[in-house]
RODO-2510 file (C-alpha; in nm, 4 decimals, decimal comma):
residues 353
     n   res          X          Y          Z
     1     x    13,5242    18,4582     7,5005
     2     x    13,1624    18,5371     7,3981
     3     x    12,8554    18,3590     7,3755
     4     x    12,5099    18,4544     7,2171
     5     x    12,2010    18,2074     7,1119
     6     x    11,9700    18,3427     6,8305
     7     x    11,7350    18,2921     6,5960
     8     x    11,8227    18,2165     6,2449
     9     x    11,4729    18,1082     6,0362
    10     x    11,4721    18,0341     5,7027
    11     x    11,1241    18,1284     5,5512
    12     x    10,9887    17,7279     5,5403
    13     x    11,1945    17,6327     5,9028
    14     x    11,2435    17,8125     6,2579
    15     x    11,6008    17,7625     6,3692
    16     x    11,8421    17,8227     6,6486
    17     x    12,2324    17,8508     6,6910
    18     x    12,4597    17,9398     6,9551
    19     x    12,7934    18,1615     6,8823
    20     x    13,0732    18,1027     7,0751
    21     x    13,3779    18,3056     6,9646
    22     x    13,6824    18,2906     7,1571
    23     x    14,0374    18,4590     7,1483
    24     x    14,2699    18,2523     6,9526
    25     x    14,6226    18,1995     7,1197
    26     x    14,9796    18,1915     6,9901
    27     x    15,2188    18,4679     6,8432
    28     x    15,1340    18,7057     6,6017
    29     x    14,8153    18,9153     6,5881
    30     x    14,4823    18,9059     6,7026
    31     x    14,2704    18,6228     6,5849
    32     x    13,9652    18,4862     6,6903
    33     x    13,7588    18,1513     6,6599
    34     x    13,3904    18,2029     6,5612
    35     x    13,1607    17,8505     6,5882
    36     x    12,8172    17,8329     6,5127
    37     x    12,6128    17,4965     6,6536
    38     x    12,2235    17,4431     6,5403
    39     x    12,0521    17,3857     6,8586
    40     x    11,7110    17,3837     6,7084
    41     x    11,6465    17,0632     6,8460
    42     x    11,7394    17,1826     7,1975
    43     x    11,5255    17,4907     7,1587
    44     x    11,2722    17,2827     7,0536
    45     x    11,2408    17,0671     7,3025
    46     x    11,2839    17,3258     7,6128
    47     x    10,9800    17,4741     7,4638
    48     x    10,7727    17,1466     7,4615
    49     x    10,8899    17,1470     7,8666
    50     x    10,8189    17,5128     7,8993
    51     x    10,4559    17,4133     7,7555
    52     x    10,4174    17,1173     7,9092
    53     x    10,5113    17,2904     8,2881
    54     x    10,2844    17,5383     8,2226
    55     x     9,9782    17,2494     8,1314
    56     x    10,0729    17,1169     8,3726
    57     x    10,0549    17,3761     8,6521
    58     x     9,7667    17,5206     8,5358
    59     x     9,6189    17,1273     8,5698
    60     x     9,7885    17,1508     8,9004
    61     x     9,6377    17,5226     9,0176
    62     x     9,2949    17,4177     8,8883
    63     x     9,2653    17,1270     9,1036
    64     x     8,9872    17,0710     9,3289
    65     x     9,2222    16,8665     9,5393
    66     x     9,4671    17,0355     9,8192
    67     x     9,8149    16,9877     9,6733
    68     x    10,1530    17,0468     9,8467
    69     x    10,5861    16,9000     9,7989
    70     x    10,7797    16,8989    10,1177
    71     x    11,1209    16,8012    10,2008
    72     x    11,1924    16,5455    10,4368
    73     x    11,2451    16,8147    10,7400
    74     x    10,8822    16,9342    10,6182
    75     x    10,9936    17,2334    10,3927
    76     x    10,7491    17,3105    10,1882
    77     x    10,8468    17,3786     9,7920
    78     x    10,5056    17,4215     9,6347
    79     x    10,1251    17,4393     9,7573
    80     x     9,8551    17,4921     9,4827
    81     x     9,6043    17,7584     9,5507
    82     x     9,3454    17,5505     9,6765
    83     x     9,5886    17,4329     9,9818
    84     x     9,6430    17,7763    10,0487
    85     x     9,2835    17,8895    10,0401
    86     x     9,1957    17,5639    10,2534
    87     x     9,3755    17,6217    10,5390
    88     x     9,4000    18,0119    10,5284
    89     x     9,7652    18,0250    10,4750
    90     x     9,9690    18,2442    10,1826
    91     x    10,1756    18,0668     9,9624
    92     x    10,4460    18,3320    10,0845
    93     x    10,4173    18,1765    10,4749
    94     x    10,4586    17,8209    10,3013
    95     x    10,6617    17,7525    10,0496
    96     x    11,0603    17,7603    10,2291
    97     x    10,9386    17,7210    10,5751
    98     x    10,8037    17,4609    10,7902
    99     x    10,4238    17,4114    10,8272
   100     x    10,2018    17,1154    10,9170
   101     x     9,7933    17,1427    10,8860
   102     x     9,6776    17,0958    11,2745
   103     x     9,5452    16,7111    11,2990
   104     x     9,2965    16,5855    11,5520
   105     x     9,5362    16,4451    11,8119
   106     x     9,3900    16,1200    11,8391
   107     x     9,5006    16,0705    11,4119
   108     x     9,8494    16,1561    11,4777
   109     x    10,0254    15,8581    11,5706
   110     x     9,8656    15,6616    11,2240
   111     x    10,0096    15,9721    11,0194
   112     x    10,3521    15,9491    11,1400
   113     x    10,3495    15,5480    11,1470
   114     x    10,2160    15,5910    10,7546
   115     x    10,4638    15,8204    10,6262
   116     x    10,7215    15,6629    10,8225
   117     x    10,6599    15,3748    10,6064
   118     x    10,7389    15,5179    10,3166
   119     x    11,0226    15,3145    10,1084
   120     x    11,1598    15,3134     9,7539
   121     x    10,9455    14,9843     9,7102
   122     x    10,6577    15,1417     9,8611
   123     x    10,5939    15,4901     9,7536
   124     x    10,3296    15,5652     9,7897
   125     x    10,0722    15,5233    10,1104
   126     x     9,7083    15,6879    10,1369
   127     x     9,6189    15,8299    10,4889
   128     x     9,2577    15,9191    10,5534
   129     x     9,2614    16,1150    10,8658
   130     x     9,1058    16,4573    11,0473
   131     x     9,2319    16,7752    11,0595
   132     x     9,1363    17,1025    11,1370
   133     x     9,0698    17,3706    10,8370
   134     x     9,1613    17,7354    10,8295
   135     x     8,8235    17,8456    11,0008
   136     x     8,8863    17,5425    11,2642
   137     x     8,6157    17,3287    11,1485
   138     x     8,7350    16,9492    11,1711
   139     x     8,7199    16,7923    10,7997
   140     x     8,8120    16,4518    10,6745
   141     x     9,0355    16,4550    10,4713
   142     x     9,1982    16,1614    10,2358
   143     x     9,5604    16,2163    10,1192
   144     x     9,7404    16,0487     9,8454
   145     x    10,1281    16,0737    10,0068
   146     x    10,3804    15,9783     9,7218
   147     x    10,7531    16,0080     9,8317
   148     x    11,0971    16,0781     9,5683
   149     x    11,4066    15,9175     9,6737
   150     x    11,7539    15,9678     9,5234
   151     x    11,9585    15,7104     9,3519
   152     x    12,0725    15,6018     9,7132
   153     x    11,7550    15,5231     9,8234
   154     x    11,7373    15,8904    10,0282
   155     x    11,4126    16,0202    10,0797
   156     x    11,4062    16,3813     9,8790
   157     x    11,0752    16,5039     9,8682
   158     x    10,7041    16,3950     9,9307
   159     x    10,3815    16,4861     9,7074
   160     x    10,0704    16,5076     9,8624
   161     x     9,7548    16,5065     9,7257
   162     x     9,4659    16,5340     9,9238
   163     x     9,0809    16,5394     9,9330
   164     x     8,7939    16,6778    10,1565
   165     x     8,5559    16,3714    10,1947
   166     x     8,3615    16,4938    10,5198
   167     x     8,0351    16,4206    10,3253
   168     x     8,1357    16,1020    10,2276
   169     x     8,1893    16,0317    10,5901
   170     x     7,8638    16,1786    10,7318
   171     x     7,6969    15,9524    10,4434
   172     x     7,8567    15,6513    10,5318
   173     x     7,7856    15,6718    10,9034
   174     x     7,3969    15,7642    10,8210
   175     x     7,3932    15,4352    10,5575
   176     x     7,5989    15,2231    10,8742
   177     x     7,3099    15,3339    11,0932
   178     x     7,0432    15,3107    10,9232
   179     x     7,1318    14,9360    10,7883
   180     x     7,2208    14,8437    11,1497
   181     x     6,9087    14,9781    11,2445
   182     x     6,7446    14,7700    10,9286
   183     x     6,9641    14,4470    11,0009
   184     x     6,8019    14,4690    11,3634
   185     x     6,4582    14,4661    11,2799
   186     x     6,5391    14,2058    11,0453
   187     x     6,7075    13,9732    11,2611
   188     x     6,4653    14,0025    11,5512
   189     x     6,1502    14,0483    11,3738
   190     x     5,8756    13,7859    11,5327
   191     x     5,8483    13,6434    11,2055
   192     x     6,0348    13,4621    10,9519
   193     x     6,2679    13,6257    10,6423
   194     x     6,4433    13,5384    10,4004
   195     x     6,6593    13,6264    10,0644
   196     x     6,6516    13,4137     9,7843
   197     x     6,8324    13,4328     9,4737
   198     x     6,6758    13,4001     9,1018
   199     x     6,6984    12,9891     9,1448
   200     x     6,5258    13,0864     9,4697
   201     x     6,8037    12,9333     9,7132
   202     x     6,8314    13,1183    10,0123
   203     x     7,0668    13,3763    10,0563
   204     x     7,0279    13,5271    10,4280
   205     x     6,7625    13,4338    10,6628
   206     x     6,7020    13,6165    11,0104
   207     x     6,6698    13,4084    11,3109
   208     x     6,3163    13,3264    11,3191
   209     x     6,4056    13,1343    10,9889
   210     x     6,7037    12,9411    11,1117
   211     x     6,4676    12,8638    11,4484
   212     x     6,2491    12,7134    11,2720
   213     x     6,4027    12,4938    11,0365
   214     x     6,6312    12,4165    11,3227
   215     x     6,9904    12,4480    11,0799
   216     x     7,2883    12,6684    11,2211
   217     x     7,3814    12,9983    11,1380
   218     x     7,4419    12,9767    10,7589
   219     x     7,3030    12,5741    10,7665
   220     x     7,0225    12,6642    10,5441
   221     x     7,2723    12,9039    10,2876
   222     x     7,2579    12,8004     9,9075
   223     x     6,9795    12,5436     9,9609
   224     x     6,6238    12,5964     9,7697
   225     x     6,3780    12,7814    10,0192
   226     x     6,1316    12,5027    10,0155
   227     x     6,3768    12,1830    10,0845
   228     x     6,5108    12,4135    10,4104
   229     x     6,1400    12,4852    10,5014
   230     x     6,0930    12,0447    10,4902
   231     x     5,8297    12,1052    10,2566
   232     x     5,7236    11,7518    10,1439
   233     x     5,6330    11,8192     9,7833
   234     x     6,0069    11,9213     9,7025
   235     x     6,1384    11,6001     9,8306
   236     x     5,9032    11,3915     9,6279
   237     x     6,1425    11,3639     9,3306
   238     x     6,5317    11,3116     9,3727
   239     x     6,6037    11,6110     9,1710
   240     x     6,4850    11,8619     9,4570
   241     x     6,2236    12,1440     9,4460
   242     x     6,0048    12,1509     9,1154
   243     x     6,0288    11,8111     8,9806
   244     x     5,7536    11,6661     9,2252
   245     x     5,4267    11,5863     9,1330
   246     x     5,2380    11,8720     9,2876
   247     x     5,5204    12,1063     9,2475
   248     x     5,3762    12,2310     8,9489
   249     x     5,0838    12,4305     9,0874
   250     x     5,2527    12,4903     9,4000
   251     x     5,0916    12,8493     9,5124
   252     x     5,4226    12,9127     9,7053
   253     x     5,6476    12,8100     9,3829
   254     x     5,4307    12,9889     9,1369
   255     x     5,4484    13,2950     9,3412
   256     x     5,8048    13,2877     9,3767
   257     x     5,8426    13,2452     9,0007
   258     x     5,6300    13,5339     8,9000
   259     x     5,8141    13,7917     9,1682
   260     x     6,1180    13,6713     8,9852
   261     x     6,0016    13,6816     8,6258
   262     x     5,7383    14,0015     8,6444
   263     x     5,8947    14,1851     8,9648
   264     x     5,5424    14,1842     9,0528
   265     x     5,4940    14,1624     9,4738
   266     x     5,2281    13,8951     9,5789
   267     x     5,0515    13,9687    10,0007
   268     x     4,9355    13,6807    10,2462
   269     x     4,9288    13,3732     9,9769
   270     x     4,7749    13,0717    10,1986
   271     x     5,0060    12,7714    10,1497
   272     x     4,9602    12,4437    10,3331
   273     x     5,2249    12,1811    10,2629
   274     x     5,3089    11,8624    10,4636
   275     x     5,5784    11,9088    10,6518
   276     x     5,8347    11,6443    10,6913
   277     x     6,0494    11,6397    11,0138
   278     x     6,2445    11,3609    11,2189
   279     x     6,0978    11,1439    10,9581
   280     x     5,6817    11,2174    11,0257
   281     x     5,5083    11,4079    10,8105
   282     x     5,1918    11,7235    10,9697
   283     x     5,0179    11,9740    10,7488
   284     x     5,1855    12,2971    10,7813
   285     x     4,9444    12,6282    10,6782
   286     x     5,1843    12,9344    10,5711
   287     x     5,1155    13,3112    10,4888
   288     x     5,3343    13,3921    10,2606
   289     x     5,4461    13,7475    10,0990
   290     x     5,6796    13,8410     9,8748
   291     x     5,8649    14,1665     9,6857
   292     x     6,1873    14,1835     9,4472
   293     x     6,3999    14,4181     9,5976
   294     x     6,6877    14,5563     9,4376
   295     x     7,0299    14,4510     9,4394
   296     x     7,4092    14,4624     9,3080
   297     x     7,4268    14,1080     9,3282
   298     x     7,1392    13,9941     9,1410
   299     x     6,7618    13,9341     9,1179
   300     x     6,6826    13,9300     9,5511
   301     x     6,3415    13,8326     9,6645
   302     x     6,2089    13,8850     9,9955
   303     x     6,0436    13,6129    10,1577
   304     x     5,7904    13,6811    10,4798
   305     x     5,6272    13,3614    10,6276
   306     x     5,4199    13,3302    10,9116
   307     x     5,2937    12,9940    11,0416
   308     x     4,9382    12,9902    11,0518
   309     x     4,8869    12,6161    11,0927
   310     x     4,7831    12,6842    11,4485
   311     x     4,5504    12,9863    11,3846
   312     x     4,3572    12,7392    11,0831
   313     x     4,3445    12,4828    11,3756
   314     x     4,1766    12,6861    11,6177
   315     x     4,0119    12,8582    11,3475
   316     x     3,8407    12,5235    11,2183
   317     x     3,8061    12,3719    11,6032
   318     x     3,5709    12,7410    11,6720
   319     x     3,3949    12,6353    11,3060
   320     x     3,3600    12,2828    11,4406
   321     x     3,2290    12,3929    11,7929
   322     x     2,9986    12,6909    11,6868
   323     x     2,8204    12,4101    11,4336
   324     x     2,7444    12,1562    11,7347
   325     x     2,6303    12,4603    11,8906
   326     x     2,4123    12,5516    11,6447
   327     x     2,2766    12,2275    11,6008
   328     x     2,1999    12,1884    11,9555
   329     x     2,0182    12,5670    11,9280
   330     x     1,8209    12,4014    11,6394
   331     x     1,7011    12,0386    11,7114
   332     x     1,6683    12,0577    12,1239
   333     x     1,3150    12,0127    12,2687
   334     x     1,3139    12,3164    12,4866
   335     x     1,2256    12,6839    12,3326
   336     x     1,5264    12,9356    12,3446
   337     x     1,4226    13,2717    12,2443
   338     x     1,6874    13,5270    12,2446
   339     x     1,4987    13,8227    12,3169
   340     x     1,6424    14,2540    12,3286
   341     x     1,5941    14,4216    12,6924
   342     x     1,2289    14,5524    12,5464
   343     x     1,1451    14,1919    12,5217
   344     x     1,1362    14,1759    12,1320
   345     x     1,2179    13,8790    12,0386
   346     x     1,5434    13,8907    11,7373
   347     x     1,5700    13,4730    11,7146
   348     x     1,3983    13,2148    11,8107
   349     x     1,4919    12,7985    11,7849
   350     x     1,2446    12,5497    11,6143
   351     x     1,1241    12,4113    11,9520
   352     x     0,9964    12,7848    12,0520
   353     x     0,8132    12,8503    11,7503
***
């Protein structure tokens, strides 16, 4: 028997047989059968995979990733060249023998638990672990571990596709430190903050804030800023927070509002309010800044407030005292000269002159 494929094109179509002639049998001379199949289609298609493989592996080869197929016993079939350059190894010391990139010893135990879990119901399983890189530098690396079984369920082969994200892990523990580092001056700060959203309801509040208003951790959470703060003007009307009558040229609302609106940040606004608490009311005095800041979430506002209503106390009792004083200076009957060590006189009451 003899078999040949060729090309047969006709000048408007490309076209493929195959030629099988074979001996045929019984008495009498030689005589032979000659069959000719069109296996354009075939050819056809084989070159579609042929093209396709070779996209493909260039797609593969070109890959920033580290790619590599193992058996189950860890036989490697293919690495890309970026594997190979990675961890300093020729394709010709990988591919058909047994190799496994040298992980920190403490990852191990998740790596074999994760690919152990590998199932036909759960192919796939992502590892993100450390290992150590041809030059023996210690990388982090994130793989992509996809596993083939056979139509018994048999594990055949495993893909794995994996990435160097060592930056992405120095970043992440710089951004973890620093907002730790943030989130503790925040919480302990000796004055009170707060987050509010665009309808100005608070958001997060350090623990100054929640001392003060005397709510549990969270209490004060979706609530407008001034109803947690007991401010008396936003409980004047049933409807909450700017329906009172002096809600309307509230400097702390107002504020609020334009940092909201404009984005524009407003420094040390003096706010007095009456306070209402255990059902009696005092005048409360407040310093008040305020910044948009950005966020994912939304429009945030930053809330700093400082009770001053102590400070204005003393501050009006030293007014109050320095004017008896004064008026004592002015209307007693004995002469007080204050007088510089040369004797020159720099004041002088009415009852000296």
């Amino acid at each position: 028997s003899f078999t040949m494929e060729y090309p047969c094109h006709s000048p408007d179509q490309e076209r493929w047989f195959v030629a099988r002639v074979n001996l045929f049998s019984g008495n009498g001379p030689h005589r032979v059968v000659i069959a000719h199949e069109n296996i354009t289609e075939r050819k056809k298609a084989e070159e579609q995979l042929r093209a396709r493989e070779r996209m493909y592996r260039a797609v593969v080869e070109d890959q920033i990733e580290v790619i590599s197929r193992f058996r189950e016993d860890g036989t490697f079939t293919f690495v890309n060249d970026v594997y190979c350059r990675f961890f300093a190894k020729p394709a010709s010391e990988l591919i058909g023998h047994k190799w496994h990139p040298a992980a920190v010893a403490e990852d191990l135990p998740y790596i074999t638990s994760s690919l152990r879990s590998l199932t036909p119901s759960h192919p796939v399983v992502v590892i993100v672990n450390r290992v150590y890189s041809g030059t023996g530098k210690v990388h982090w690396m994130q793989f992509v571990n996809r596993a083939f079984f056979d139509d018994e369920g048999h594990l055949t082969e495993i893909q794995s596709v994996g990435r160097d994200i060592t930056e992405q892990k120095l970043v992440e523990a710089e951004l973890l430190r620093s907002r730790a580092e943030l989130l503790a001056v925040y919480e302990y700060a000796p004055f009170m903050l707060c987050l509010l959203d665009e309808n100005r309801r608070v958001v997060f509040a350090n623990q100054s804030f929640l001392s003060y208003t005397g709510l549990p951790d969270k209490g004060c959470f979706s609530q407008v800023a001034c109803g947690v703060l007991g401010c008396g003007g936003a409980l004047d009307d049933p409807r909450g927070c700017g329906y009172g009558p002096n809600c309307k040229t509230c400097a702390l609302r107002l504020a609020i509002t334009d940092t909201i609106e404009t984005g524009q940040s407003h420094n040390n606004i003096e706010y007095t309010t009456t306070k209402l608490q255990q059902g009696t009311s005092h005048k409360v005095t407040w310093l008040v800044s305020m910044a948009r800041i950005p966020a994912e979430s939304g429009i945030r506002v930053l809330l700093t407030l400082h009770d001053a209503t102590d400070y204005r106390k003393a501050e009006a009792q030293l007014r109050a005292s320095e004017a008896r004083l004064r008026a004592l200076y002015e209307n007693s009957l004995v002469g007080i000269l204050l007088t510089a060590p040369d004797g020159r006189v720099f004041n002088a009451n009415p009852a000296a002159c």
